[in-house]
C-alpha positions as a printed NumPy array, in Angstrom:
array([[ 12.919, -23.367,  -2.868],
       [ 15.07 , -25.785,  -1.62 ],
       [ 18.61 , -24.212,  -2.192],
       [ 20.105, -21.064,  -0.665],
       [ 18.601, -18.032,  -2.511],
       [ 22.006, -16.734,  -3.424],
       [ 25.026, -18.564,  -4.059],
       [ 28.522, -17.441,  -3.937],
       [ 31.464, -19.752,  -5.182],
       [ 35.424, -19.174,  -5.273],
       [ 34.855, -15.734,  -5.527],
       [ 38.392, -13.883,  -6.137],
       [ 39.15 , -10.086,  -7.123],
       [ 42.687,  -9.146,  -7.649],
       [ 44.02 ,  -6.6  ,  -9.162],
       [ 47.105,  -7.041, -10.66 ],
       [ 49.101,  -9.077,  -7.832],
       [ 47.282,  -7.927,  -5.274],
       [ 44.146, -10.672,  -4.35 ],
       [ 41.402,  -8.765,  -2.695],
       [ 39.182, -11.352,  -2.249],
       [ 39.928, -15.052,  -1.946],
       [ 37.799, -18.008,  -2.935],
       [ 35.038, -16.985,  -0.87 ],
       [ 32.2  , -18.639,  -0.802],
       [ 28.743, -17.842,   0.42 ],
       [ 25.457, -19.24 ,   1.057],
       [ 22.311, -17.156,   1.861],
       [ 18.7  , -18.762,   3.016],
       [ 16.137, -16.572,   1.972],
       [ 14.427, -14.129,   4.155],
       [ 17.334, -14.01 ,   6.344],
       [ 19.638, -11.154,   7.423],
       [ 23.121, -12.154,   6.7  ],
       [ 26.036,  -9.78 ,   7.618],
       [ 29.595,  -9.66 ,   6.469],
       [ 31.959,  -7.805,   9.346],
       [ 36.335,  -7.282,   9.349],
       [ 38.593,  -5.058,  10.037],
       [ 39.479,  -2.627,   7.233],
       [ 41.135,  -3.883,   4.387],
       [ 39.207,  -7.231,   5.122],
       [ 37.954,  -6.863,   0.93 ],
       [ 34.297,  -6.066,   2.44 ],
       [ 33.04 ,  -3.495,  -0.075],
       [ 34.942,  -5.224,  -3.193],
       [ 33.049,  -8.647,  -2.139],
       [ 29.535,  -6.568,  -2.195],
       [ 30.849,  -4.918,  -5.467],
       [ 31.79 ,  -8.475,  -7.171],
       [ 28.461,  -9.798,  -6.016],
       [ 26.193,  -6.727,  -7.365],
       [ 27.723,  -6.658, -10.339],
       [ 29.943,  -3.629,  -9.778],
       [ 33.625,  -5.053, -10.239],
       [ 34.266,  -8.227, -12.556],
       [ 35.185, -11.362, -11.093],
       [ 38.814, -12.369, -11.858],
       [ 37.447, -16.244, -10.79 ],
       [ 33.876, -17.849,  -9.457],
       [ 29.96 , -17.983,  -9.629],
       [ 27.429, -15.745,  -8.328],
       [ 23.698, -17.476,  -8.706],
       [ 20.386, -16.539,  -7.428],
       [ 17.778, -18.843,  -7.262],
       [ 19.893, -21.065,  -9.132],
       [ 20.545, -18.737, -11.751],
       [ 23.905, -17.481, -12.871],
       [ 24.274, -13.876, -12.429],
       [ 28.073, -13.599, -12.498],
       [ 28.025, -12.836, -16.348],
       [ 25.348,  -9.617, -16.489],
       [ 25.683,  -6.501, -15.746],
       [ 24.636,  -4.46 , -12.644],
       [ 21.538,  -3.181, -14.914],
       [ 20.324,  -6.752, -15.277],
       [ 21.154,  -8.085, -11.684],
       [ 18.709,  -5.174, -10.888],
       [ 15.786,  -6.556, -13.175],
       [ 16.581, -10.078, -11.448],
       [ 15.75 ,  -8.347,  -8.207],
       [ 19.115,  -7.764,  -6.874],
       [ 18.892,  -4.002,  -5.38 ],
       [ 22.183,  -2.044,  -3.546],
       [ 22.702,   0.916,  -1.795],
       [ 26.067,   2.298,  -0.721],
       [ 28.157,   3.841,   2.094],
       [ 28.356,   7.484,   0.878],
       [ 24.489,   8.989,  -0.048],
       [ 23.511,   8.483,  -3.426],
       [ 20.718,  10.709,  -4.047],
       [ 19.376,  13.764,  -6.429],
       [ 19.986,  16.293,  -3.62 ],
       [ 18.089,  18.905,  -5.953],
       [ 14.946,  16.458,  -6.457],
       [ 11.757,  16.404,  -3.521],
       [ 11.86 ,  12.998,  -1.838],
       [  8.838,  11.798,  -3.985],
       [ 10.981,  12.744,  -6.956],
       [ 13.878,  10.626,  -5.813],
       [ 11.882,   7.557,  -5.071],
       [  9.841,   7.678,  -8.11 ],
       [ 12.323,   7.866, -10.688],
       [ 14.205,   4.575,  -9.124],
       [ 10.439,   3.17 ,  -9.071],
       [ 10.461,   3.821, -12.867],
       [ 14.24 ,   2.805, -13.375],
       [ 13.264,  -0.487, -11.985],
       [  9.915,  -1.051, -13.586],
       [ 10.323,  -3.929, -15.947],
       [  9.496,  -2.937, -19.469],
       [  9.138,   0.781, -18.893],
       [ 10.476,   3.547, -20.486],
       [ 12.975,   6.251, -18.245],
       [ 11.62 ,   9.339, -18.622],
       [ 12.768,  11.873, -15.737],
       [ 10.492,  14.709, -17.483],
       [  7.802,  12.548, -17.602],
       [  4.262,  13.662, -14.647],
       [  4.041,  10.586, -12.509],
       [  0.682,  12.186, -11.124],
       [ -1.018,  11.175, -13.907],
       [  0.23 ,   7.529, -12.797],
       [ -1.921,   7.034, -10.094],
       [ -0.75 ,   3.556,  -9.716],
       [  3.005,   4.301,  -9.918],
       [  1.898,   7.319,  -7.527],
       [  0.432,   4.9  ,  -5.214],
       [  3.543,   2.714,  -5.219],
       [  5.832,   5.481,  -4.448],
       [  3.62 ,   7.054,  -1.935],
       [  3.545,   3.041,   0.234],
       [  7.349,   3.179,   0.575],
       [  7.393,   6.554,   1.725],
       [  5.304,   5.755,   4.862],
       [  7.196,   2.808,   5.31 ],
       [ 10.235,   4.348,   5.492],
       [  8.875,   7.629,   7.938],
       [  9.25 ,  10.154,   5.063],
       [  5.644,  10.768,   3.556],
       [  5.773,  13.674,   5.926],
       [  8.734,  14.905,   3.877],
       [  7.554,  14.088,  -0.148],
       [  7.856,  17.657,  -1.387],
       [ 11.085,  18.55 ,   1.046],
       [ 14.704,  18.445,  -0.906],
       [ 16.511,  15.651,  -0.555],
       [ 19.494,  17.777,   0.454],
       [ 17.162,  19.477,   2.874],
       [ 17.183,  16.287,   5.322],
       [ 19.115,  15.354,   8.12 ],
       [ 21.626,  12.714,   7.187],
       [ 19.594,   9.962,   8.925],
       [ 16.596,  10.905,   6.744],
       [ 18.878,  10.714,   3.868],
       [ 19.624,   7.222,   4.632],
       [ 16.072,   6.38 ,   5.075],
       [ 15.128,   8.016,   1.904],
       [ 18.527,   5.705,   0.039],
       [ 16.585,   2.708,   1.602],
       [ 13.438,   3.885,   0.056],
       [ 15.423,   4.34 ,  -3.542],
       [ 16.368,   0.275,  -2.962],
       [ 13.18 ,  -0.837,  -2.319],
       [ 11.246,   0.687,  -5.524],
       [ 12.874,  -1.589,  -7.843],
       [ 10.765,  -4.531,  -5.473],
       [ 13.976,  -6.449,  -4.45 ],
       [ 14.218, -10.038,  -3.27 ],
       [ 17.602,  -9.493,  -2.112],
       [ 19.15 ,  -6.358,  -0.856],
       [ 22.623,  -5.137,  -0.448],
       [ 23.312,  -2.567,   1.988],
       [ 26.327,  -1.131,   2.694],
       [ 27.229,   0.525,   6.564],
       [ 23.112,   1.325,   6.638],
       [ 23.638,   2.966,  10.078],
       [ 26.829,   5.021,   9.188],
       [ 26.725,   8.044,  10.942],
       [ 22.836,   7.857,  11.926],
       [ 22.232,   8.959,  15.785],
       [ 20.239,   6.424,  18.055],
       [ 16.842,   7.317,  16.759],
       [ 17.724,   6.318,  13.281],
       [ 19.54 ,   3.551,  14.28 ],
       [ 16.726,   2.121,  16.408],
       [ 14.555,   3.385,  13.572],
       [ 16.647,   0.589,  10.619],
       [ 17.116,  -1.823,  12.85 ],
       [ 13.618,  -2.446,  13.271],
       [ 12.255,  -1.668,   9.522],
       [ 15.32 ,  -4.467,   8.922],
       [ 13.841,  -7.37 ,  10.954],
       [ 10.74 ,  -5.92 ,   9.351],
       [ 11.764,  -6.225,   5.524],
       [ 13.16 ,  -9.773,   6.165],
       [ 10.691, -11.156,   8.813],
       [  7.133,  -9.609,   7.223],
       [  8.107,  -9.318,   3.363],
       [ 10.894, -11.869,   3.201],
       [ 13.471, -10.09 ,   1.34 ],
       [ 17.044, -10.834,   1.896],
       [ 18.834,  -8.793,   3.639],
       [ 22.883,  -8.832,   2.635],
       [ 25.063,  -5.776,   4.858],
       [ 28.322,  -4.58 ,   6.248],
       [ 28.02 ,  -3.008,   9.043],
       [ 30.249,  -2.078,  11.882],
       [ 27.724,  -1.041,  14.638],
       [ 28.556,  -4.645,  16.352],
       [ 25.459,  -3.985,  18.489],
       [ 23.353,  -3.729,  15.645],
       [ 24.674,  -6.396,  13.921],
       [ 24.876,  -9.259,  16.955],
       [ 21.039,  -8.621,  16.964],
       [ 19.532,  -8.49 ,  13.583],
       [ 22.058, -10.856,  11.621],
       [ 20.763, -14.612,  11.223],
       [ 24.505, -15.482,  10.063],
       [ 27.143, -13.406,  10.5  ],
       [ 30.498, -14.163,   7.862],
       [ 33.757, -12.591,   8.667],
       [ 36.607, -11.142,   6.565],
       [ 39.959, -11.256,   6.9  ],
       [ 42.776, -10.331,   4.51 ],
       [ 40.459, -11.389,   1.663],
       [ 39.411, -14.658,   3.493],
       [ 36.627, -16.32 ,   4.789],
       [ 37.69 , -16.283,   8.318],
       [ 34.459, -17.449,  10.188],
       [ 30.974, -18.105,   9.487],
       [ 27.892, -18.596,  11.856],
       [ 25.261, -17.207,  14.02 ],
       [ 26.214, -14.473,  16.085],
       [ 26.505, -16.428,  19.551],
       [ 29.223, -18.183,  17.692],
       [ 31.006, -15.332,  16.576],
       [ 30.718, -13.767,  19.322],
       [ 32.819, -16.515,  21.348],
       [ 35.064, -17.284,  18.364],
       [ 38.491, -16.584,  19.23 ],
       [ 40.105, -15.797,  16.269],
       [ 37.418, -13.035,  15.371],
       [ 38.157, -11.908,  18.728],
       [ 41.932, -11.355,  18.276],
       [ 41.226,  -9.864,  14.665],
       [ 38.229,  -8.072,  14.284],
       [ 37.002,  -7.165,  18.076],
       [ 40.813,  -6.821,  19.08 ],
       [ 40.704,  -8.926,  22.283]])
């Protein structure tokens, strides 16, 4: 693939007369970690929403891989291999861990039937599948606990385990460290650099841990009022002096 594996044009939200986001546009190489950082208000979340598929665009193109995506629906952006997990937990707090991370394995499957009665021991396969991004993720140890049993850093393990069973190529994450403790943090950031440097899936986040995200990110893009205010790798952020005076406050 020549071309960026996601491409972002014009994109623009409003609501009513209020613009939330502004003509952005957005590039993103494949296999790369690419983070998008403001203050609040910058139109963060509603850019990750218009680009998932969760809000419509009022103008612009979404396309991955070359393919327009801007039309379908968050269902379909899933079976295209866009997956997204979000600020606030998302999980089936009554469910085991294995439970939780099997039924998004089965939401995603292409060409399966949902079926949340349904024995997935008898799917050894599906089992099998489940049971690989539980170790990955730390929580194998945990498959028969309640999800509402965990500490909250477990519980945003186990939300990155629910993204990956649909077999992403491109993930959106959103604030992946909010709230976590150092262990967990030290814990994503290096399962991060391991999802995009070992299995090459792209890695889209916000993220405000600017520790986190000045190591990880390949490009960092920066928010302002709706705008693209800056774009580049994070040295270059780092010493740009308008995201100085509005983001780091200096």
């Amino acid at each position: 693939m020549n071309g960026p594996l996601l491409s972002a044009r014009s994109i623009t939200v409003s609501y009513g007369g209020f613009v939330a986001v502004d003509k952005v546009d957005l590039d993103i190489a494949e296999g790369t970690i690419h983070t998008v950082i403001g203050p609040n208000g910058a139109g963060k979340t509603t850019f990750f929403n218009a680009l998932s598929g969760l809000v419509p665009l009022t103008a612009g193109e979404v396309f991955l891989d070359g393919q327009a995506m801007h039309r379908m629906s968050a269902a379909d952006r899933v079976r295209l291999g866009v997956a997204r997990s979000f600020q606030i937990t998302n999980l089936f707090f009554d469910l085991t861990v294995l439970e939780n991370v099997r039924l998004a394995f089965q939401a995603g499957a292409p060409h399966s039937r949902f079926d949340i009665f349904s024995d997935c021991s008898k799917d050894r396969k599906s089992l099998a599948a489940v049971e690989e991004i539980l170790i990955d993720l730390a929580l194998h140890r945990l498959s028969h606990a309640l999800a509402g049993t965990l500490s909250h850093g477990e519980q945003r393990r186990l939300e990155l385990a629910l993204t990956l069973a649909s077999k992403p190529r491109i993930v959106f994450l959103d604030e992946p460290t909010a709230g976590m403790g150092a262990e967990d943090i030290e814990f994503t950031r290096l399962f991060l650099r391991r999802l995009a440097g070992e299995r090459n899936i792209t890695v889209v986040m916000i993220e405000h841990n600017m520790p986190l995200v000045m190591d990880v990110s390949d490009v960092i893009t920066v928010l302002q009022q709706g705008r693209k205010l800056a774009e580049g790798a994070p040295a270059f952020i780092r010493e740009h002096a308008a995201v100085r005076e509005a983001y780091l406050g200096e």
